[in-house]
N, CA, C and O of each residue as an XYZ file, in Angstrom:
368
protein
N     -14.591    -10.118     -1.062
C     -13.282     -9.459     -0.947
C     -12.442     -9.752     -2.194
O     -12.386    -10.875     -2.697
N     -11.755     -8.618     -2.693
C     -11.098     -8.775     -3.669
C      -9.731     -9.699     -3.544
O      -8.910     -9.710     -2.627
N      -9.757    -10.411     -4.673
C      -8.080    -11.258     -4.175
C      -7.358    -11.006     -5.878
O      -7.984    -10.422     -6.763
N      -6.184    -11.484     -6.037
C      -4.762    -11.328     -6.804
C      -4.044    -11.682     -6.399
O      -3.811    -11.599     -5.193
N      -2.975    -12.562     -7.702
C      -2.197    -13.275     -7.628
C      -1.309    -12.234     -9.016
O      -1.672    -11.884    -10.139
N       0.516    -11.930     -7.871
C       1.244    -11.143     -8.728
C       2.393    -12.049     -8.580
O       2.460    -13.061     -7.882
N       3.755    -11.254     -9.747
C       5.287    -11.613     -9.228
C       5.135    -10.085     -9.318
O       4.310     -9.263     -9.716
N       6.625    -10.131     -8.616
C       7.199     -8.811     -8.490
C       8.943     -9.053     -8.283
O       9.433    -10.117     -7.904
N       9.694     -7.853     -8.615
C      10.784     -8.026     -8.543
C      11.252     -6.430     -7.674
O      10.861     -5.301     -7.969
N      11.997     -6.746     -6.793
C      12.486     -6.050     -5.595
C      13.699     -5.665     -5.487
O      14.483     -6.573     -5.208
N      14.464     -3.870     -5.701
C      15.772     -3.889     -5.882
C      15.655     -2.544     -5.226
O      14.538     -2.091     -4.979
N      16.334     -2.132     -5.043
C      16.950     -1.338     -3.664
C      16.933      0.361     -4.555
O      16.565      1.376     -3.963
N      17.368      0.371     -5.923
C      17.356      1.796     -6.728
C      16.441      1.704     -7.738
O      16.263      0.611     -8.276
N      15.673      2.920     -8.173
C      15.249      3.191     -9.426
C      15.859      3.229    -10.369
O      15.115      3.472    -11.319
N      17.485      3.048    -10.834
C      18.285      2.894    -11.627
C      18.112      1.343    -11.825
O      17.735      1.210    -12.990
N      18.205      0.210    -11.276
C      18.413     -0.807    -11.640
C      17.147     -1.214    -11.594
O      17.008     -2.420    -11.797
N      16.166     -0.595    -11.390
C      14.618     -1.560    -11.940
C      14.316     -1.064    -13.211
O      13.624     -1.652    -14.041
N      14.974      0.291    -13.384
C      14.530      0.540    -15.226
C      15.664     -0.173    -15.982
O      15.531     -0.074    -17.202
N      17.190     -1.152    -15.416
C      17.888     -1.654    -16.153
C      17.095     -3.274    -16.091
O      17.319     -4.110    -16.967
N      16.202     -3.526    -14.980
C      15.544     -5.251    -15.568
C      14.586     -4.321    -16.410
O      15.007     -4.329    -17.567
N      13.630     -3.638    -16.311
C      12.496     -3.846    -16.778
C      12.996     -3.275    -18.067
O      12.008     -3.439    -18.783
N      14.125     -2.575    -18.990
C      14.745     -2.753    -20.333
C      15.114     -4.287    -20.706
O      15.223     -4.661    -21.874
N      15.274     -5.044    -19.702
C      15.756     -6.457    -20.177
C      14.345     -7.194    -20.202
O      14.269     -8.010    -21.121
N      13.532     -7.121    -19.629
C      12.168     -7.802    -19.649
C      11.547     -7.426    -20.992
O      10.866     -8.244    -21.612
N      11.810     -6.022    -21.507
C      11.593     -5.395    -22.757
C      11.767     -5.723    -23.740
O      11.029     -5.448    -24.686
N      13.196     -6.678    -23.833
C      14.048     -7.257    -24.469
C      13.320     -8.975    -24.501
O      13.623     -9.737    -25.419
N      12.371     -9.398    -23.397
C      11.991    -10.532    -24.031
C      12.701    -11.622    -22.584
O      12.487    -12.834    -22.563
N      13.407    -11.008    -21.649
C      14.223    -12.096    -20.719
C      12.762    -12.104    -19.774
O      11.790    -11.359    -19.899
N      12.962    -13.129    -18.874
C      12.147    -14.219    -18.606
C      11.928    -13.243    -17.201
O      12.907    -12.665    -16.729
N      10.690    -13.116    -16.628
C      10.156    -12.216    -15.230
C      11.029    -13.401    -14.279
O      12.010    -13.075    -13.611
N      10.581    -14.607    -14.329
C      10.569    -15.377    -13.138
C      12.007    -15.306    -13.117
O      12.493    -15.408    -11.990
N      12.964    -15.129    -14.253
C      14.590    -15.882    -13.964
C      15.336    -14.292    -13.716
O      16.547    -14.169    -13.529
N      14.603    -13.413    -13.746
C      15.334    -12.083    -13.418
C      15.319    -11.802    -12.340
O      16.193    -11.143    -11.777
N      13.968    -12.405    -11.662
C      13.196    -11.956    -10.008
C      14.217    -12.708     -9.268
O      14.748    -12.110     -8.332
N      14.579    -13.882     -9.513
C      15.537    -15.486     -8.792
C      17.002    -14.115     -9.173
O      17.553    -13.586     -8.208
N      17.159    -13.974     -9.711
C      18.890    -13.004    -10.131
C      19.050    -11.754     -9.244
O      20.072    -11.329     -8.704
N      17.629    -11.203     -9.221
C      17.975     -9.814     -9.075
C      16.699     -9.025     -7.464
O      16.766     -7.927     -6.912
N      16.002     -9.860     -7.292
C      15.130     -9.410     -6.059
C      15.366     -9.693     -5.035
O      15.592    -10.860     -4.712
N      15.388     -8.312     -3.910
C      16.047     -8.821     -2.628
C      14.726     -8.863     -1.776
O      14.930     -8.516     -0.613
N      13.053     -9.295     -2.139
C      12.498    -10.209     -1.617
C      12.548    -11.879     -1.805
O      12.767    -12.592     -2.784
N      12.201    -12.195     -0.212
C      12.666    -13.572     -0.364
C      11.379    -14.351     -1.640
O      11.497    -15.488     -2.098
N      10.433    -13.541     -1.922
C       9.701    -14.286     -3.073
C      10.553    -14.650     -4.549
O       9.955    -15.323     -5.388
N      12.053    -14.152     -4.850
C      12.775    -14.144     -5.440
C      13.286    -15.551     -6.034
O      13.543    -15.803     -7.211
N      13.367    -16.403     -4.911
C      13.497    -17.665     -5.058
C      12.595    -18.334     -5.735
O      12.889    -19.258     -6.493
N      10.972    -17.774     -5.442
C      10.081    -18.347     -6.648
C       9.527    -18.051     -7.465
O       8.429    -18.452     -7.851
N      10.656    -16.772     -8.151
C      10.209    -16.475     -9.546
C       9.740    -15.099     -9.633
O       9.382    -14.499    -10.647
N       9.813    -14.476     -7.843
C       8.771    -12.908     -7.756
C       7.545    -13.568     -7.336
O       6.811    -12.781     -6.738
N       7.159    -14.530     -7.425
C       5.925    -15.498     -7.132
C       4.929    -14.578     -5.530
O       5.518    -15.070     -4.568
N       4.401    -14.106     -5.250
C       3.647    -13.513     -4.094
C       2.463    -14.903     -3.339
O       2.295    -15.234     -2.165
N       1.979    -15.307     -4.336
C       0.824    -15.634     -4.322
C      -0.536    -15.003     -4.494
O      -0.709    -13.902     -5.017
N      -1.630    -15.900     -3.945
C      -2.522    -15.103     -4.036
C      -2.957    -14.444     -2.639
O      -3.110    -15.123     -1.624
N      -3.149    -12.990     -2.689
C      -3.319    -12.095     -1.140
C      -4.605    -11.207     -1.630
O      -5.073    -10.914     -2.730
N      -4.936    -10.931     -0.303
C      -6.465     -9.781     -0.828
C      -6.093     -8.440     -0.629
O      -5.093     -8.136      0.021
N      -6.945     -7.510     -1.224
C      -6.361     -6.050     -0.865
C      -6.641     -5.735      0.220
O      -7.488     -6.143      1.014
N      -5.735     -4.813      0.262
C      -5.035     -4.588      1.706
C      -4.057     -4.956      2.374
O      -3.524     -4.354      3.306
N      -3.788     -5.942      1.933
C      -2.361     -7.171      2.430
C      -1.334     -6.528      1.801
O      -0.261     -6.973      2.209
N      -1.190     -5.572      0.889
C       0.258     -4.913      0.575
C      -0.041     -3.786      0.651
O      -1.197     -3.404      0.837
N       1.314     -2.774      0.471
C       1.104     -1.836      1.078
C       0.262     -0.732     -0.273
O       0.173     -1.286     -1.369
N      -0.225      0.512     -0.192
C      -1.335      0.790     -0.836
C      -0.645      0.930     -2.054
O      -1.112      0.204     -2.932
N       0.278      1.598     -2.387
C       1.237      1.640     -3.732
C       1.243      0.621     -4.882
O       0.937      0.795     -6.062
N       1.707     -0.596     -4.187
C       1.454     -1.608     -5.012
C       0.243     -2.449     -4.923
O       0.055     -3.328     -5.764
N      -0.638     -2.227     -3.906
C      -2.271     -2.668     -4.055
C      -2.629     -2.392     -5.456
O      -3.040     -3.134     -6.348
N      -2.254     -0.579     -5.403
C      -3.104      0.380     -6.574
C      -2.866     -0.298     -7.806
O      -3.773     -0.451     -8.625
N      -1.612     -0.749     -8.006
C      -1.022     -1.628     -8.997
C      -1.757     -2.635     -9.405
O      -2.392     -2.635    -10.460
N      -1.693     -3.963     -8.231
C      -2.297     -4.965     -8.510
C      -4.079     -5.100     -8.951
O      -4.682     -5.866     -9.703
N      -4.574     -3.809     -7.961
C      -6.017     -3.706     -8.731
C      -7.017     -3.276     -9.300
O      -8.208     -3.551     -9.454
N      -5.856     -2.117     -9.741
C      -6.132     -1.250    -11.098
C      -5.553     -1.094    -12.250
O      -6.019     -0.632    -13.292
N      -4.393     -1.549    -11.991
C      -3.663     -1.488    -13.566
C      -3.848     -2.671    -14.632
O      -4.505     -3.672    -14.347
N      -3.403     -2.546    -15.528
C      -4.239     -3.503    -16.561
C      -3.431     -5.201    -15.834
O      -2.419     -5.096    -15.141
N      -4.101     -6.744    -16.148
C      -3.005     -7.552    -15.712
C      -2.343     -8.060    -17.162
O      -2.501     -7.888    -18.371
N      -1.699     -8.623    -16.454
C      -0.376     -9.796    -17.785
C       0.663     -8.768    -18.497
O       1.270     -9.097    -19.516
N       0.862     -7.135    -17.702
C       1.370     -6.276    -18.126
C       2.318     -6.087    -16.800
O       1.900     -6.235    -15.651
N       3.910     -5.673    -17.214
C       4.876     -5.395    -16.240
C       4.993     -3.577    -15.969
O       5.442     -2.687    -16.691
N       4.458     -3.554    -14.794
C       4.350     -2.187    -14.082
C       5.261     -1.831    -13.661
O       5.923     -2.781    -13.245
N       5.872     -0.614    -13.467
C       6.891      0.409    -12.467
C       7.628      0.407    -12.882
O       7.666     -0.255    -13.919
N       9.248      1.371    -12.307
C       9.084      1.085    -10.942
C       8.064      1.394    -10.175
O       7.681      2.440    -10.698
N       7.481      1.223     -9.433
C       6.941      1.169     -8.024
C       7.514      1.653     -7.094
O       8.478      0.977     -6.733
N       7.261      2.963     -6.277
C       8.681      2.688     -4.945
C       7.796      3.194     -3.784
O       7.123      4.217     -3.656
N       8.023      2.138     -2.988
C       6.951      1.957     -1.445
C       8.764      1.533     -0.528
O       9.850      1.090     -0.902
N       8.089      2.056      0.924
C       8.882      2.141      1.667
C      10.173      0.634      1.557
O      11.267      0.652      2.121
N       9.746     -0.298      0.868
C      10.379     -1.361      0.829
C      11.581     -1.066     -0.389
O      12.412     -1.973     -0.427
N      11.777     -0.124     -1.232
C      12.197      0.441     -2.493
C      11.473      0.209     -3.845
O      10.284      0.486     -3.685
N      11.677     -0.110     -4.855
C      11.578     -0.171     -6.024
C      10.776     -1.584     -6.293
O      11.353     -2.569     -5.833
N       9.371     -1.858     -7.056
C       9.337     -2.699     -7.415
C       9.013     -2.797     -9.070
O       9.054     -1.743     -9.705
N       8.812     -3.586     -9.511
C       8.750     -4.132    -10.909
C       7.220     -5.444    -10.758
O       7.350     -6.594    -10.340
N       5.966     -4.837    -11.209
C       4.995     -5.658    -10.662
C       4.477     -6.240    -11.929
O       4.278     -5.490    -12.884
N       4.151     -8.013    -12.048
C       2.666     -7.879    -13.222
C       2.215     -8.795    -12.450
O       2.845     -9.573    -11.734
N       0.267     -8.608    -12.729
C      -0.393     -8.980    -11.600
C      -1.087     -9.888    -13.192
O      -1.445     -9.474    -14.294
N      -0.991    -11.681    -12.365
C      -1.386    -12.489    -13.212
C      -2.949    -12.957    -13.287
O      -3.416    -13.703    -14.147
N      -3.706    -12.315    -12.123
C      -5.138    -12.377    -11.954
C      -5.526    -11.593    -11.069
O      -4.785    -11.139    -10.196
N      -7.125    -11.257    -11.226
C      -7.556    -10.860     -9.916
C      -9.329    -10.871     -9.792
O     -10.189    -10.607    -10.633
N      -9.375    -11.078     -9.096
C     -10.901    -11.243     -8.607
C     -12.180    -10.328     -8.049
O     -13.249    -10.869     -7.767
């Protein structure tokens, strides 16, 4: 079974995930934007998820985590939860 380990950052509009992911652009830090600006509670550790297998999220950001290239910041993303901002730091 496939597994991955992502952060992600979680905000409610597509307006304000293309205003972090211009600041991530800019060089500011994933983990200290996710703690500022994500209204998942993984926010507190950085966007931190852990490691989950596919299927465990919903298919949108699966597709993300295990097809898109990793150590690269994806989206927005927008799954019923809103907007995310994904980079997937491994996967198996």
């Amino acid at each position: 079974m496939a597994t991955a380990s992502a952060l992600h950052i979680l905000v409610k509009t597509e307006k304000e995930a293309l205003s972090i992911l211009d600041q991530l652009k800019k060089g500011k830090n994933f983990g200290s934007l996710a703690k500022r600006y994500s209204t998942c509670p993984s926010g507190k550790r950085g966007g931190d998820l852990g490691e989950f297998r596919r299927g465990q999220m919903v298919k949108a950001f699966d597709d993300v985590v295990f097809k898109k290239e990793v150590l690269k910041v994806h989206g927005p993303v927008k799954t019923r939860f809103g907007y995310h901002l994904i980079k997937t730091l491994y996967r198996s």
